[in-house]
PLY file of the C-alpha trace (Angstrom):
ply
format ascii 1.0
element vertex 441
property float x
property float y
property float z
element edge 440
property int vertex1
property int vertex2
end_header
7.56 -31.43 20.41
10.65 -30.71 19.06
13.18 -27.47 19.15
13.57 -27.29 15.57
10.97 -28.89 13.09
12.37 -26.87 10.35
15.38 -29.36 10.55
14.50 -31.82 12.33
15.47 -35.35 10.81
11.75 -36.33 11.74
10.21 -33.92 9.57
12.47 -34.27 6.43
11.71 -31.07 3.92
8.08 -31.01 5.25
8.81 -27.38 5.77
12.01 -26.07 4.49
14.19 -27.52 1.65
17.96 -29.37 3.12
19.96 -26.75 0.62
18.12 -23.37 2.27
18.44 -25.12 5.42
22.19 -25.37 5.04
22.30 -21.71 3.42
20.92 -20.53 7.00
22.98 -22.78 8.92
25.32 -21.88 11.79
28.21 -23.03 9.88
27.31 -20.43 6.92
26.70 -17.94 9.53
29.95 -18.02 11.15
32.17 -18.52 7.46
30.05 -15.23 6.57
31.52 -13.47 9.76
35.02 -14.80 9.03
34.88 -13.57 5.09
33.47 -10.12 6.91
36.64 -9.70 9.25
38.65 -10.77 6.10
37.24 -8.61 4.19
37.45 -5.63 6.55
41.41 -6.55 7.24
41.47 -5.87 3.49
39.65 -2.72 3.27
41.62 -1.21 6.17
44.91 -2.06 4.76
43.95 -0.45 1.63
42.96 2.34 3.11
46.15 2.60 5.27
44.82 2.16 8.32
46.93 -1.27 9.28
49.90 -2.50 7.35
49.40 -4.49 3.95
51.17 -7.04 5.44
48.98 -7.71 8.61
46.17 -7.64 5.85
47.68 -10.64 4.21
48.85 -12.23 6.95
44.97 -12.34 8.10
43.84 -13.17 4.70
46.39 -16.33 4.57
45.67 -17.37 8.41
41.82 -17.29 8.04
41.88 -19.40 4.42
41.24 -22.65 5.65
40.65 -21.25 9.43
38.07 -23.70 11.61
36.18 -22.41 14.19
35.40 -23.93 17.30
31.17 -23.60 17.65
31.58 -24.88 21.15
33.78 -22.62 22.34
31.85 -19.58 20.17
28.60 -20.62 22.22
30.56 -20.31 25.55
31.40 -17.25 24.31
28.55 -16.13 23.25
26.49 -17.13 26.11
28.71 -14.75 27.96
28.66 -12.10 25.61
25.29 -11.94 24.12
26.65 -12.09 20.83
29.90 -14.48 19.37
31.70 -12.28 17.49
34.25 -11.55 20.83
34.72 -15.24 21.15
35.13 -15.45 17.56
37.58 -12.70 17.15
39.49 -14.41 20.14
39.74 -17.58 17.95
40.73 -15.38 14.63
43.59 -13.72 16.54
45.09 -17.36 17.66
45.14 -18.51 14.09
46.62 -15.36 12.84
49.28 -15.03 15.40
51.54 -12.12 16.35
52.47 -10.02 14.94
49.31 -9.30 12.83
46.91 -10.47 15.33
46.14 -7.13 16.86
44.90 -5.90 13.46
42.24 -8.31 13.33
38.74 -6.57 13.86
40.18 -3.09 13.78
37.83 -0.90 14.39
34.65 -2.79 13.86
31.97 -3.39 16.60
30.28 -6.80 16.81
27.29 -5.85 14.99
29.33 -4.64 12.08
30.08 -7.98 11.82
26.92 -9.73 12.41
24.88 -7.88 10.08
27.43 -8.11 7.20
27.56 -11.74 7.58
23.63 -11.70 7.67
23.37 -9.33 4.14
26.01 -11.60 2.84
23.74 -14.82 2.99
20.33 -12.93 2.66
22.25 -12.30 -0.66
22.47 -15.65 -1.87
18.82 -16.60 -0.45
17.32 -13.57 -2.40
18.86 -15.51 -5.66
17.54 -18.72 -4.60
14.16 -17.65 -3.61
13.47 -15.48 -6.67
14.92 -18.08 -9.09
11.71 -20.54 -7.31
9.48 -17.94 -7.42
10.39 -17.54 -11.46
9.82 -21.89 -11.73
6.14 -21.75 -9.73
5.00 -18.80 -12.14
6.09 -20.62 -15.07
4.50 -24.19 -13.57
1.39 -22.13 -12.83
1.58 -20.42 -16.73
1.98 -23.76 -17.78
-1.64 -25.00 -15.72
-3.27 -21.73 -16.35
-3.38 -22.03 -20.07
-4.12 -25.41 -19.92
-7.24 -24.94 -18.10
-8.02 -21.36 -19.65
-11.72 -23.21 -21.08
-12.11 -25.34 -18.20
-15.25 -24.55 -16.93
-16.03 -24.84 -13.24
-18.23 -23.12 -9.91
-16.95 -20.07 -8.84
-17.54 -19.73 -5.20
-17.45 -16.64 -3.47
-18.05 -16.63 0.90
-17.54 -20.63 0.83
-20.74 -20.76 -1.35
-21.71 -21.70 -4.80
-21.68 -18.43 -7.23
-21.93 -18.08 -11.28
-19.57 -20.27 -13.60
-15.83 -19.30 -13.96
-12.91 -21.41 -15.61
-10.09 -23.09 -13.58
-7.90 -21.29 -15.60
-8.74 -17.97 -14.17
-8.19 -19.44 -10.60
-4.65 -20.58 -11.30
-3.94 -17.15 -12.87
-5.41 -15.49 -10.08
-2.31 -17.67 -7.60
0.12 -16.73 -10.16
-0.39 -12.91 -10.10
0.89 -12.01 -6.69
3.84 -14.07 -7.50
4.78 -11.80 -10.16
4.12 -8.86 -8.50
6.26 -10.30 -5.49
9.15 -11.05 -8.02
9.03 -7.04 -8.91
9.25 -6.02 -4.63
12.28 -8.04 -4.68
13.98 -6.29 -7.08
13.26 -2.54 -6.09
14.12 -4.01 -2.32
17.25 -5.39 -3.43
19.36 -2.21 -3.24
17.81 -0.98 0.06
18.84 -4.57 1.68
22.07 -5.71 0.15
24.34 -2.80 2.26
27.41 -2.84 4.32
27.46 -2.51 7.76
30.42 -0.72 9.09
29.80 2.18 12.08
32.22 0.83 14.78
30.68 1.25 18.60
28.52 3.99 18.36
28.29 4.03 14.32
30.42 7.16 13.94
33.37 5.57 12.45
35.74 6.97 15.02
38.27 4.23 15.32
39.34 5.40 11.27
39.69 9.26 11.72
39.08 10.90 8.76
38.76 7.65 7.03
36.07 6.02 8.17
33.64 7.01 5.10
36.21 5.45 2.75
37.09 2.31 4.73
33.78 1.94 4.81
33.39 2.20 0.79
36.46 -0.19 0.56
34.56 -3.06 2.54
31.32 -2.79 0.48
33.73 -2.98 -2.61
35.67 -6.13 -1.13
32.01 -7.57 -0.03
30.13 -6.30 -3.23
27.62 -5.07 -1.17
26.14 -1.41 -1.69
26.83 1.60 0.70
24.20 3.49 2.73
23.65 7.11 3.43
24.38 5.99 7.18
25.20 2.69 9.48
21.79 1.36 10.05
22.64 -0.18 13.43
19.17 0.77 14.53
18.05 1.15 11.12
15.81 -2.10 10.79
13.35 -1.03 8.14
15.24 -3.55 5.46
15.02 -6.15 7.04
11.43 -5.85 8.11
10.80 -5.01 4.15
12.26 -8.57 3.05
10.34 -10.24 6.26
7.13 -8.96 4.68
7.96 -9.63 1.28
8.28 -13.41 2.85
4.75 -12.35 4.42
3.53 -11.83 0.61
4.97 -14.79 -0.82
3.63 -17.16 1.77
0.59 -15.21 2.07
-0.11 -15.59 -1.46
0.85 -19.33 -1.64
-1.29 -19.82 1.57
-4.30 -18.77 -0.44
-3.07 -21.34 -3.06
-3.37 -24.43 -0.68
-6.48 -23.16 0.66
-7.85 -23.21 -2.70
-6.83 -27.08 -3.81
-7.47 -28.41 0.05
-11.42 -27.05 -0.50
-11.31 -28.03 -4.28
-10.09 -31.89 -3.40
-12.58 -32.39 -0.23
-14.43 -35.77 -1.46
-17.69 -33.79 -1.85
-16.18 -31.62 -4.15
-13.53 -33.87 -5.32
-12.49 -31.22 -8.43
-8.56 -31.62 -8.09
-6.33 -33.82 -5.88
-2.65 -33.04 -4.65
-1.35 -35.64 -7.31
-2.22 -38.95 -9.16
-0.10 -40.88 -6.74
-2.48 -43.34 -5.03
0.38 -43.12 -2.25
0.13 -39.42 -1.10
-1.42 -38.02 1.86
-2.37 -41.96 3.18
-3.61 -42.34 6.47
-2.46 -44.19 9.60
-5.95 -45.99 10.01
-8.32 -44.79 7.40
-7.06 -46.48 4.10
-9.65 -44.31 1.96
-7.83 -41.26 2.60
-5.90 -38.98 0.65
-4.92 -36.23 2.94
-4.14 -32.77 1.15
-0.57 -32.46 2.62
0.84 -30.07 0.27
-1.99 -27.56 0.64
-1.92 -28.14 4.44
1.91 -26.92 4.48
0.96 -24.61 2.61
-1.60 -23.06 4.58
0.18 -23.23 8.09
3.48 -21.82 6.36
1.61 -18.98 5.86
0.07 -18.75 9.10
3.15 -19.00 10.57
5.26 -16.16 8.45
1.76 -13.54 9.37
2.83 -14.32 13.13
6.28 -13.80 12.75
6.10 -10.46 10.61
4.46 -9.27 13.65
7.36 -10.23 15.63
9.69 -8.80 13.03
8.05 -5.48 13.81
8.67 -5.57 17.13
12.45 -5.35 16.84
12.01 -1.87 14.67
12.08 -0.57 18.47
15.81 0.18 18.87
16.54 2.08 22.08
19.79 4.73 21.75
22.25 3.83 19.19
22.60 -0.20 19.32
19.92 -2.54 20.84
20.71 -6.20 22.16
16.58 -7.23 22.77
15.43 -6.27 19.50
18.69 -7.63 17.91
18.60 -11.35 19.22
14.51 -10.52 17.99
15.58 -10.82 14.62
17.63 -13.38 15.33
14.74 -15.84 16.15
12.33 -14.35 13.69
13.69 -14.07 10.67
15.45 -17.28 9.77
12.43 -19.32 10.26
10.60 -17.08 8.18
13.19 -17.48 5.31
13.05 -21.46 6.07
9.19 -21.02 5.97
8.80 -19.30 2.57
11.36 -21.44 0.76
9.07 -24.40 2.57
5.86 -23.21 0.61
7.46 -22.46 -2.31
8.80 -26.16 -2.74
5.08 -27.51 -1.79
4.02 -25.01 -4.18
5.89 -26.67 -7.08
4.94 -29.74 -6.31
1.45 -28.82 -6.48
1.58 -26.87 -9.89
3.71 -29.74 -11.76
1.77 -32.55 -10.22
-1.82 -31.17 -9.49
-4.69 -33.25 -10.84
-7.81 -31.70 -12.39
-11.00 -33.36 -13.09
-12.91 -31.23 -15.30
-15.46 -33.40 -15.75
-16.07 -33.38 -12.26
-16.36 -29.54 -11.76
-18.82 -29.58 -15.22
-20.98 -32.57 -12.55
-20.93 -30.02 -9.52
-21.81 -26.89 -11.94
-24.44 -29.05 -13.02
-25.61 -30.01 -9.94
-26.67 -26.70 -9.17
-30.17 -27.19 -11.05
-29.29 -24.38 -13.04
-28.85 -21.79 -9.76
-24.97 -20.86 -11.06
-26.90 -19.03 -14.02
-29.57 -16.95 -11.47
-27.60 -13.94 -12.39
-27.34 -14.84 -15.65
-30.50 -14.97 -16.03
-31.50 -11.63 -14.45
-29.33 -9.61 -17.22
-31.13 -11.92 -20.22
-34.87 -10.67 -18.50
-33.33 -7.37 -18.11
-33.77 -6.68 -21.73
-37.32 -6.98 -21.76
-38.10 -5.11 -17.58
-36.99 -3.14 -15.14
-34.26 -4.81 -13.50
-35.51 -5.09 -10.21
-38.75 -6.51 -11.57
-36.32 -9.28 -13.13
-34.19 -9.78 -10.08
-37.42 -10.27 -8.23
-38.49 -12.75 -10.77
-35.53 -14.47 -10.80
-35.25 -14.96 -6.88
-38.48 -16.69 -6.73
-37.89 -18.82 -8.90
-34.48 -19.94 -7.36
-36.73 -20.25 -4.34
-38.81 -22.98 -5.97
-35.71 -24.84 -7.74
-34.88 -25.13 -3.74
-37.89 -26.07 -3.04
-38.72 -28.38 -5.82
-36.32 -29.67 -7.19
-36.59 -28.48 -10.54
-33.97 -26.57 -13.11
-33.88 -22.64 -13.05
-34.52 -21.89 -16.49
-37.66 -24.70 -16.66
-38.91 -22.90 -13.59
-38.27 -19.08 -15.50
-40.17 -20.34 -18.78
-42.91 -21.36 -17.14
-43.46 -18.07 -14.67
-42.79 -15.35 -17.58
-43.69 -15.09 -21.40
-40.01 -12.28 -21.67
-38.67 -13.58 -25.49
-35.46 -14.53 -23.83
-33.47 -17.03 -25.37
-33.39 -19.54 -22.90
-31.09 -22.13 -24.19
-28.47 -19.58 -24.87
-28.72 -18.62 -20.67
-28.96 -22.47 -19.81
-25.20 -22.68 -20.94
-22.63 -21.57 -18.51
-19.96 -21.66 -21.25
-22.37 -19.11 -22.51
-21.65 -17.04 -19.23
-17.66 -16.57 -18.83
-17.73 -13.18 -19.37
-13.92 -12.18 -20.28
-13.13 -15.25 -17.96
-10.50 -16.67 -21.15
-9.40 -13.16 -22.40
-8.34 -12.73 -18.82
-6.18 -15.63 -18.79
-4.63 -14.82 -21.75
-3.48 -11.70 -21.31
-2.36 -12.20 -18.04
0.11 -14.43 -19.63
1.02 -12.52 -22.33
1.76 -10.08 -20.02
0 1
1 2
2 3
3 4
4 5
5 6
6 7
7 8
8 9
9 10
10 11
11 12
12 13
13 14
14 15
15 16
16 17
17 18
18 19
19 20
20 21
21 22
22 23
23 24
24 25
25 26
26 27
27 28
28 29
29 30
30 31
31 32
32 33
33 34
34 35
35 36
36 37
37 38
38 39
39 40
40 41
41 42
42 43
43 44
44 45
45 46
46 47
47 48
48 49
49 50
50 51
51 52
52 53
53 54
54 55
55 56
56 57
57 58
58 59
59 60
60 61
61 62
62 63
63 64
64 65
65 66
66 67
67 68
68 69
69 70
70 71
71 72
72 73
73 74
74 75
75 76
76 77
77 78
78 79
79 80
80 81
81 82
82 83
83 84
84 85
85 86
86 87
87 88
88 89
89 90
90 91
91 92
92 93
93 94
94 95
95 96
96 97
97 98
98 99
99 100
100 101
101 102
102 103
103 104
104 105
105 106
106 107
107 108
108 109
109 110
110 111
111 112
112 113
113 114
114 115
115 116
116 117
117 118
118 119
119 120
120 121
121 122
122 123
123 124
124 125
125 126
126 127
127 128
128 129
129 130
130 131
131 132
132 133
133 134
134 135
135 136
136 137
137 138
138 139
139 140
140 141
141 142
142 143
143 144
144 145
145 146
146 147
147 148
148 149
149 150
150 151
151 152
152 153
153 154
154 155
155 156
156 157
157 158
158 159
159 160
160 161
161 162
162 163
163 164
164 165
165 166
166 167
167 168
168 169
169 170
170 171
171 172
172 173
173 174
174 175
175 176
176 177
177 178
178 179
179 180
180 181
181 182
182 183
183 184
184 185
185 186
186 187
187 188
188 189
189 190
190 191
191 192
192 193
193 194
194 195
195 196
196 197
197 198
198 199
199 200
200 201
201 202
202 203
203 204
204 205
205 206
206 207
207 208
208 209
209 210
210 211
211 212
212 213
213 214
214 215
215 216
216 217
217 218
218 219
219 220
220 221
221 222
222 223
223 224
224 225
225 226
226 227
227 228
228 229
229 230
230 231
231 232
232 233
233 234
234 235
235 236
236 237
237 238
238 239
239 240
240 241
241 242
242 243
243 244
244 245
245 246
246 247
247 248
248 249
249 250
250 251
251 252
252 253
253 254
254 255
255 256
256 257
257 258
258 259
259 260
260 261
261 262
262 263
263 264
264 265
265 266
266 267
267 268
268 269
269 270
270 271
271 272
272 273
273 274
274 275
275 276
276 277
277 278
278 279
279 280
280 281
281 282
282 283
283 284
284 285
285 286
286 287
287 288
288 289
289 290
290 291
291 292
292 293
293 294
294 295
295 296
296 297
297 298
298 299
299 300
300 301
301 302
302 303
303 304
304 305
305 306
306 307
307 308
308 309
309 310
310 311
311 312
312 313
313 314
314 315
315 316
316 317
317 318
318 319
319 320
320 321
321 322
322 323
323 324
324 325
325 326
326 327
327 328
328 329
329 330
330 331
331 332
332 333
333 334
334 335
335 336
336 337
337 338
338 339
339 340
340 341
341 342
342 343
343 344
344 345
345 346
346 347
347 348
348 349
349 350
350 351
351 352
352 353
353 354
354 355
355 356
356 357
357 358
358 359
359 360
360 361
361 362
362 363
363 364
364 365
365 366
366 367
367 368
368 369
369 370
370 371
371 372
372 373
373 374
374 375
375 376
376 377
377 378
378 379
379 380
380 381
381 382
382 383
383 384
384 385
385 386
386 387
387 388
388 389
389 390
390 391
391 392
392 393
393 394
394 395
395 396
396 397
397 398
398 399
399 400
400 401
401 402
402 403
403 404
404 405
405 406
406 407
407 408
408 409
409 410
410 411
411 412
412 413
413 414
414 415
415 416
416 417
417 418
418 419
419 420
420 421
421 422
422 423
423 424
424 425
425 426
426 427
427 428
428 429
429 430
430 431
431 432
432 433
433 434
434 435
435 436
436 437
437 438
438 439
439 440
């Protein structure tokens, strides 16, 4: 067991990448807090609310300022919450006369959730930008494959014939849609906070509106009808758009792990004789990546739940629901920048044996073509008559041994061109069309 295995040393970048690790770090927290109370020193000043001069004395103070985390965790053990301990720390550097006008006005969870939109900021660029590479990786595979014919199988069993194409475009398509959430949440996410105790904006008179405007400007954040202090609904949106992507990527790993079990043995992680070894059983290839993949998602659907939770606010600030977030939604972030690494792995690297999916379709004896061969009888009965047909004779390929279309000659005289429904490349339907447009698209 360990405390943290999204950075623990032992675990590498199992499960989160080392540069969104950092991004969510306690040292980018607290630098996010200290640009906030710069930034807010700034906006007062230029509203008139403290002298210009206590503005740049804070500005020049706090440049190269260096907190001291063990002293903030004191603090914030006492607190609930380190921005008074932080402050404390802000006022020493700055020094009189100017320290008094450090935090003016601001409440701690002014502060805190402006540092938090301030790094969600540069994780929404990082995400989507990895989001953009797997759709292009799985582009890449989908066309690729577009004619590669394999099973489909629908409620873990064997079904009619398909291409592998239309699988990987069927992972990609979420993605896309997922890119498109991100942008319309965007604006509803990337907001100022700036209320003061009780999110009126009393400490600033009749200025509070427009020192609040003159922060957003300094922090290029947006401004919202109202300080969301209780407001939570934007940051539940982005937790469940981590819930899609993971989801979706989830379904991905599921997908390969069945696909590369030896009996099936259709794709493996990678060529690399090296990956997924075992400590005892040197046949092995484990499926790590789809694993990962898999319990990342598992993990996010657990943690949205949690996420919803801290929507419950009580009055006009709430400490439980608050610290909530705080131990929900960073793992979350850590967890869908986790799958979306495996996830490129996967697409770049993923091996696909199509002539072992044409051996498995094969295998069948001809029962991936039943309903194939139900709409070629069609033309000449009743359908139900055919289906009927067409079921007992699958039940005698079971029982026999034989392949369906030998067994369907022999039981009915119908003129159907039977080597035409004997080909499954005969039976893709719109399977390739699909494909392509998806990508053109």
């Amino acid at each position: 067991m360990t405390s943290d295995p999204f950075s623990a040393l032992s675990f590498g970048e199992l499960f989160a990448p080392a540069d969104i690790r950092e991004l969510v770090s306690d040292d980018r927290r607290v630098a996010a807090m200290v640009r906030t109370e710069v930034a807010l020193a700034r906006a007062n000043a230029a509203c008139g609310v403290i002298p210009k001069a206590a503005a740049r004395a804070i500005e020049h103070a706090l440049d190269d300022f260096t907190p001291d985390l063990v002293r903030l965790g004191r603090g914030t053990e006492t607190a609930g919450v380190p921005v008074p301990e932080l402050v404390a720390q802000l006022r020493e550097a700055v020094g009189k006369p100017s320290a008094d006008f450090v935090h003016w006005g601001a409440t701690s969870q002014d502060v805190v959730d402006t540092a938090l939109i301030l790094v969600l900021r540069e994780l929404l660029d990082r995400l989507d930008s990895r989001v953009a590479r797997l759709i292009e990786l799985l582009g890449t595979l989908a066309h690729r494959h577009r004619t590669t014919v394999m099973l489909a199988r629908t409620r873990m069993q064997q079904a009619a014939p398909t291409t592998f194409g239309l699988k990987v475009i069927g992972w990609r398509q979420p993605l896309l849609r997922s890119r498109d959430r991100l942008a319309q949440l965007r604006p509803r996410l990337l907001v100022v906070q700036l209320g003061g105790a009780a999110g009126t904006l009393a400490p600033w008179g009749n200025r509070g509106t427009q020192a609040r405007e003159a922060l957003a400007s300094e922090l290029d954040l947006a401004v919202p009808s109202l300080p969301w202090h209780t407001q939570r609904d934007g940051l539940v949106e982005f937790a469940g758009w981590l819930g899609l992507v993971t989801g979706a990527l989830g379904t991905m790993g599921l997908d390969i792990g069945l696909l590369a079990q030896n009996e099936v043995a259709e794709v493996a992680e990678t060529s690399d004789a090296g990956h997924g070894g075992s400590s005892t059983l040197p046949q092995k290839s484990n499926p790590v990546r789809s694993e990962v993949l898999v319990a990342l998602a598992r993990h996010n659907a657990n943690a949205l739940g949690a996420m919803h939770q801290a929507l419950l606010q009580e009055g006009e600030r709430s400490g439980a629901a608050w610290s909530l977030e705080w131990l929900t939604l960073p793992g979350m972030a850590l967890a869908a920048s986790g799958a979306l690494a495996q996830a490129q792995q996967l697409a770049s690297g993923l091996a696909v044996d199509a002539s072992r999916m044409r051996q498995n379709l094969d295998a069948t004896g001809g029962l991936c073509l039943a309903e194939a061969a139900v709409f070629a009888l069609a033309e000449h009965m009743p359908r139900e008559r055919a289906r009927v047909l067409v079921g007992d004779a699958c039940r005698e390929v079971k029982r026999s041994g034989e392949e369906l279309i030998a067994v369907l000659e022999r039981q009915t005289d119908a003129p159907v061109h039977w080597r035409t429904v004997e080909d499954p490349e005969r039976y893709l339907g719109s399977a390739v069309a699909l494909v392509d447009a998806a990508l053109k698209a």
